[in-house]
Biotite code that builds the C-alpha atoms (Angstrom):
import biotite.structure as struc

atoms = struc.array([
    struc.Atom([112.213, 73.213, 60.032], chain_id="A", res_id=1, res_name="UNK", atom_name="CA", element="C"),
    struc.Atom([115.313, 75.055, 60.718], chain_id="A", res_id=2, res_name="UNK", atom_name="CA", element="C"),
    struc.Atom([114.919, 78.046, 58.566], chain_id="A", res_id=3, res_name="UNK", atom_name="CA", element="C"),
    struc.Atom([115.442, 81.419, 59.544], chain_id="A", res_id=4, res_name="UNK", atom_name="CA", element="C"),
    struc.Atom([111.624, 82.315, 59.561], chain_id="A", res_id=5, res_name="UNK", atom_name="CA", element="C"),
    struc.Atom([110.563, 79.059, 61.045], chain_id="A", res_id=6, res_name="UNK", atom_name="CA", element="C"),
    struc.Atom([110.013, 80.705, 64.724], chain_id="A", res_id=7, res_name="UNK", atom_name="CA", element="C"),
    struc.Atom([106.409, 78.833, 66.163], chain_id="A", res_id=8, res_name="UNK", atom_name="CA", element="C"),
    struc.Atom([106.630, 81.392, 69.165], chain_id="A", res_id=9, res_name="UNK", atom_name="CA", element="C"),
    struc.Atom([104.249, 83.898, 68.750], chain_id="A", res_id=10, res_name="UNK", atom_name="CA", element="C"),
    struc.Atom([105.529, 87.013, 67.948], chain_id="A", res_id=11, res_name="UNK", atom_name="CA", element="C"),
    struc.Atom([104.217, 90.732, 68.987], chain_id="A", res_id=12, res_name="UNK", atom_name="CA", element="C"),
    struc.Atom([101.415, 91.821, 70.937], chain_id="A", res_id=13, res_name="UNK", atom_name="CA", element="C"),
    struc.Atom([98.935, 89.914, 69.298], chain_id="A", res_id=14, res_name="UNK", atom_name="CA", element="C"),
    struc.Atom([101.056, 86.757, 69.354], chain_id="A", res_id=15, res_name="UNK", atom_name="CA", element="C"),
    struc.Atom([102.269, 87.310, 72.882], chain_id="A", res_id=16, res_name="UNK", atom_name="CA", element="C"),
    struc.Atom([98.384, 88.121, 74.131], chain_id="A", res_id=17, res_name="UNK", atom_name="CA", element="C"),
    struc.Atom([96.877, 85.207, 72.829], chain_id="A", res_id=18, res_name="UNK", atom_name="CA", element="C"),
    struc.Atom([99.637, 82.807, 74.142], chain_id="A", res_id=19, res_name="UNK", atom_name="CA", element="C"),
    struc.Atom([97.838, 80.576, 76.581], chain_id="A", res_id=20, res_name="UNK", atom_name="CA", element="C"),
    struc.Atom([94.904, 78.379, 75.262], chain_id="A", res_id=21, res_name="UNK", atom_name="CA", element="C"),
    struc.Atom([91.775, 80.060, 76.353], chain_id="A", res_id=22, res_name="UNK", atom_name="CA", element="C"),
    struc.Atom([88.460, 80.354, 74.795], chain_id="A", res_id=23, res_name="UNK", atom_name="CA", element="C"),
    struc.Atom([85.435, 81.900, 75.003], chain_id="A", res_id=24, res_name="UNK", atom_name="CA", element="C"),
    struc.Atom([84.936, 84.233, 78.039], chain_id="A", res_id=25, res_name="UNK", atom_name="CA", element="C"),
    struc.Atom([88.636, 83.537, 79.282], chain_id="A", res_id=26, res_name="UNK", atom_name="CA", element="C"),
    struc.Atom([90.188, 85.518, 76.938], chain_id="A", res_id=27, res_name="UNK", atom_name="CA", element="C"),
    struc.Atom([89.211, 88.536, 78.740], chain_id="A", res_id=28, res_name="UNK", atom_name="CA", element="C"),
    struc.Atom([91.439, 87.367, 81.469], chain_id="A", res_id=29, res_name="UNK", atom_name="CA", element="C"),
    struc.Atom([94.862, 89.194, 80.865], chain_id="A", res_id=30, res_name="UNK", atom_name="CA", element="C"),
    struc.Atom([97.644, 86.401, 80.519], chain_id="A", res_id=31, res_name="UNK", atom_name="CA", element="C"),
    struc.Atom([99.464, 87.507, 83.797], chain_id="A", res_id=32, res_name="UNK", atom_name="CA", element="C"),
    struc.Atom([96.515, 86.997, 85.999], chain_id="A", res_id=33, res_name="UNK", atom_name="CA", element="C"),
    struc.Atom([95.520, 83.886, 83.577], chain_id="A", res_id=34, res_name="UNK", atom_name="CA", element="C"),
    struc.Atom([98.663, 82.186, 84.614], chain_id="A", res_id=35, res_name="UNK", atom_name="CA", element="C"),
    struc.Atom([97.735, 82.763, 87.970], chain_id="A", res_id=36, res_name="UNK", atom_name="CA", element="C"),
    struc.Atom([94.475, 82.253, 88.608], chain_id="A", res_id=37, res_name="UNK", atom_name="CA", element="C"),
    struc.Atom([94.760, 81.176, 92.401], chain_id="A", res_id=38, res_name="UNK", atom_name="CA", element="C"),
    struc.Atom([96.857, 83.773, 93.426], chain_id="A", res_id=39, res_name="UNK", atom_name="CA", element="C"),
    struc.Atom([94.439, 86.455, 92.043], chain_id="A", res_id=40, res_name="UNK", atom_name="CA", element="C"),
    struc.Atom([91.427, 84.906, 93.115], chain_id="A", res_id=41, res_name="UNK", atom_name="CA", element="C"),
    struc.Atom([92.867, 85.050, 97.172], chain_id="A", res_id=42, res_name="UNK", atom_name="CA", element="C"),
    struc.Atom([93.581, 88.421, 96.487], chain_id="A", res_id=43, res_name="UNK", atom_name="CA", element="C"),
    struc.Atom([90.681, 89.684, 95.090], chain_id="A", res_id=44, res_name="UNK", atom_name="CA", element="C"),
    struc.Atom([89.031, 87.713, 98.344], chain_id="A", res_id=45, res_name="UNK", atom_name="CA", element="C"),
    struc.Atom([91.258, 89.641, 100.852], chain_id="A", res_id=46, res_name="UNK", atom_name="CA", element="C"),
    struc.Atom([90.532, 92.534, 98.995], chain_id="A", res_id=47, res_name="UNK", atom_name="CA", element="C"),
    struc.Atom([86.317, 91.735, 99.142], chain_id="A", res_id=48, res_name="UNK", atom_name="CA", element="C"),
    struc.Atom([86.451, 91.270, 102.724], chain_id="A", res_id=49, res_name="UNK", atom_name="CA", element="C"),
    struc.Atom([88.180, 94.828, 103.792], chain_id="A", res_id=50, res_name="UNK", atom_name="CA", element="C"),
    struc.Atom([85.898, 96.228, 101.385], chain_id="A", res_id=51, res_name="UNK", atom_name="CA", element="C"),
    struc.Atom([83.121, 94.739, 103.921], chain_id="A", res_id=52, res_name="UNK", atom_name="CA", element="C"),
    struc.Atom([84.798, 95.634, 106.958], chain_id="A", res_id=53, res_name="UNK", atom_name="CA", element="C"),
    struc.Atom([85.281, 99.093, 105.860], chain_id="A", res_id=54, res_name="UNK", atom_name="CA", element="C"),
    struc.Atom([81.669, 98.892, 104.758], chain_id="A", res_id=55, res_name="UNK", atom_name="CA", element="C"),
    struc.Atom([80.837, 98.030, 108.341], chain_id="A", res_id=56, res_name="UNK", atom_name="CA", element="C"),
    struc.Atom([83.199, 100.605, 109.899], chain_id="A", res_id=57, res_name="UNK", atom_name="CA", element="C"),
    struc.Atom([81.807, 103.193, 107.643], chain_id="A", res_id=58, res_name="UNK", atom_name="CA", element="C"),
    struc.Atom([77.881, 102.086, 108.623], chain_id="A", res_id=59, res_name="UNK", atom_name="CA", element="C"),
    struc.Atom([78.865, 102.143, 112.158], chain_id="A", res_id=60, res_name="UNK", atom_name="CA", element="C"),
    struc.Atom([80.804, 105.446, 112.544], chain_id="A", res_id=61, res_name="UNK", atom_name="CA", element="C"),
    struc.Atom([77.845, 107.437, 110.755], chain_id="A", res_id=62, res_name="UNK", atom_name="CA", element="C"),
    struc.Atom([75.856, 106.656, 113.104], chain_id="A", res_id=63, res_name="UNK", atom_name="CA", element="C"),
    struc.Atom([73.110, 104.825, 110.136], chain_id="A", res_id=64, res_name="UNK", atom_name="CA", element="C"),
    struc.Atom([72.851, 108.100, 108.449], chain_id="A", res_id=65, res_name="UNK", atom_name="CA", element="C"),
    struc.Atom([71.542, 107.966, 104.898], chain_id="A", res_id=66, res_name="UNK", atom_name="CA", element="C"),
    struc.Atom([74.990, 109.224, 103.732], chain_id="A", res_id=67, res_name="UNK", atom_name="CA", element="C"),
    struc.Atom([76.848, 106.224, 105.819], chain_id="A", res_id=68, res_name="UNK", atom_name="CA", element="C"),
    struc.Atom([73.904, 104.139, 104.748], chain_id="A", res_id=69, res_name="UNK", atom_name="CA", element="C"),
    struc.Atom([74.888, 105.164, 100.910], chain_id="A", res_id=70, res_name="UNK", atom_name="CA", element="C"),
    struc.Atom([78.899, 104.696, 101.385], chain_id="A", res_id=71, res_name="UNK", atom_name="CA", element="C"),
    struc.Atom([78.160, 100.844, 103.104], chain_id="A", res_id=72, res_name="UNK", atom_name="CA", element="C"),
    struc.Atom([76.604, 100.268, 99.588], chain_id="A", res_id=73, res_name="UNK", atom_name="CA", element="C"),
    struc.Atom([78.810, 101.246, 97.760], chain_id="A", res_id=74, res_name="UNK", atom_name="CA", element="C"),
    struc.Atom([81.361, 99.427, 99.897], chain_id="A", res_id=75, res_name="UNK", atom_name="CA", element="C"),
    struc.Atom([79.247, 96.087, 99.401], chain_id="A", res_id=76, res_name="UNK", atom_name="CA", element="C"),
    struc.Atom([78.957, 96.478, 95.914], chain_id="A", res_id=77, res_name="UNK", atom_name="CA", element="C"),
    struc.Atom([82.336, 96.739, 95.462], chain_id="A", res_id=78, res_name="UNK", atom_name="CA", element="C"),
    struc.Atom([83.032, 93.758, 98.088], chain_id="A", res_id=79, res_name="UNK", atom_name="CA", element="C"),
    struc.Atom([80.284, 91.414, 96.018], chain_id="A", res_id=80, res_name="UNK", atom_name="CA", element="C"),
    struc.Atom([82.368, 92.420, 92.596], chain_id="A", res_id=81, res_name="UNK", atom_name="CA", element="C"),
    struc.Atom([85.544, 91.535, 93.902], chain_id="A", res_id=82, res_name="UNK", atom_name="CA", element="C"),
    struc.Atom([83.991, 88.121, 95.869], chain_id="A", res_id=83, res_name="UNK", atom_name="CA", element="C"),
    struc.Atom([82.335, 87.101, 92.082], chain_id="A", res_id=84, res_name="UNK", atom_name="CA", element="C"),
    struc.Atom([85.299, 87.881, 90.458], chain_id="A", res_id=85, res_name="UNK", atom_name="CA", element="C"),
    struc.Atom([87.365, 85.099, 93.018], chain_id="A", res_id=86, res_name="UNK", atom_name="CA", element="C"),
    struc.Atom([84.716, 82.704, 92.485], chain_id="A", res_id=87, res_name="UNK", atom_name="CA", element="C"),
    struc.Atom([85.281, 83.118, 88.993], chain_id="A", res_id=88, res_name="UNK", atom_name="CA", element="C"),
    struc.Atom([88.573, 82.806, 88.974], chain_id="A", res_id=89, res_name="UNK", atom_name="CA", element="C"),
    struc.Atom([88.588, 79.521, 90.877], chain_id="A", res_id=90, res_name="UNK", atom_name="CA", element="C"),
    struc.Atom([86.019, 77.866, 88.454], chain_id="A", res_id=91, res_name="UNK", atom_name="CA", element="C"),
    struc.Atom([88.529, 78.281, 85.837], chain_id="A", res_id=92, res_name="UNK", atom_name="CA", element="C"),
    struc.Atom([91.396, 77.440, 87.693], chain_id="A", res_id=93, res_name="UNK", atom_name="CA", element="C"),
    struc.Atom([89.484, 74.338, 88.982], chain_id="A", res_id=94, res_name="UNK", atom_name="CA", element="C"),
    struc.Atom([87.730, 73.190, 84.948], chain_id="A", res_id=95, res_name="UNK", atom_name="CA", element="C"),
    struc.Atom([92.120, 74.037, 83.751], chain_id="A", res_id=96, res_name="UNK", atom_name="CA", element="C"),
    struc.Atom([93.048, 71.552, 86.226], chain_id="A", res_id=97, res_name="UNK", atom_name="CA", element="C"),
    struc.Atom([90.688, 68.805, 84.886], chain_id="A", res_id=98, res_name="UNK", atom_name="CA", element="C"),
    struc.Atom([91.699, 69.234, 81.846], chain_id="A", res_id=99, res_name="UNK", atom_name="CA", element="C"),
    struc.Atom([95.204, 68.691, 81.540], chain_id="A", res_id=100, res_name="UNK", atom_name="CA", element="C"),
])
């Protein structure tokens, strides 16, 4: 038990990476933002919803051209991705916390 070589941490990058106990689509979660879920998921949501104000400033101030029209899209694909990515985050956080 005590032996020099008897170390259960995990060691290196492939030790430290899979640290937490995650499976299946979790393990593409780096372990920082694993550890906290919550806090990433409000800021990917604060993050989502400047993406749709600046979609809406952008819309606005080009007058509805089809360039402005193009940029809002972008903007609210890019808002939607981020908003997913929250809701995501919470499902996990919220299954993690039944769990244990």
């Amino acid at each position: 038990m005590n032996a020099p070589n008897d170390n259960p941490a995990p060691r290196g990058l492939r030790g430290w990476w899979a640290s937490p106990p995650r499976s299946g689509m979790q393990r593409i979660i780096i372990p920082p933002v694993y550890r906290h879920l919550r806090g990433f998921a409000r800021v990917a949501i604060a993050a989502g919803t400047v993406l749709v104000g600046l979609g809406a400033v952008t819309l606005v101030g080009g007058s509805f051209t089809t360039q402005a029209v193009w940029w809002t899209a972008f903007w609210l694909v890019l808002a939607a991705l981020n908003f997913a990515t929250a809701y995501w985050y919470l499902a996990i956080a919220r299954s993690a916390s039944a769990r244990t």
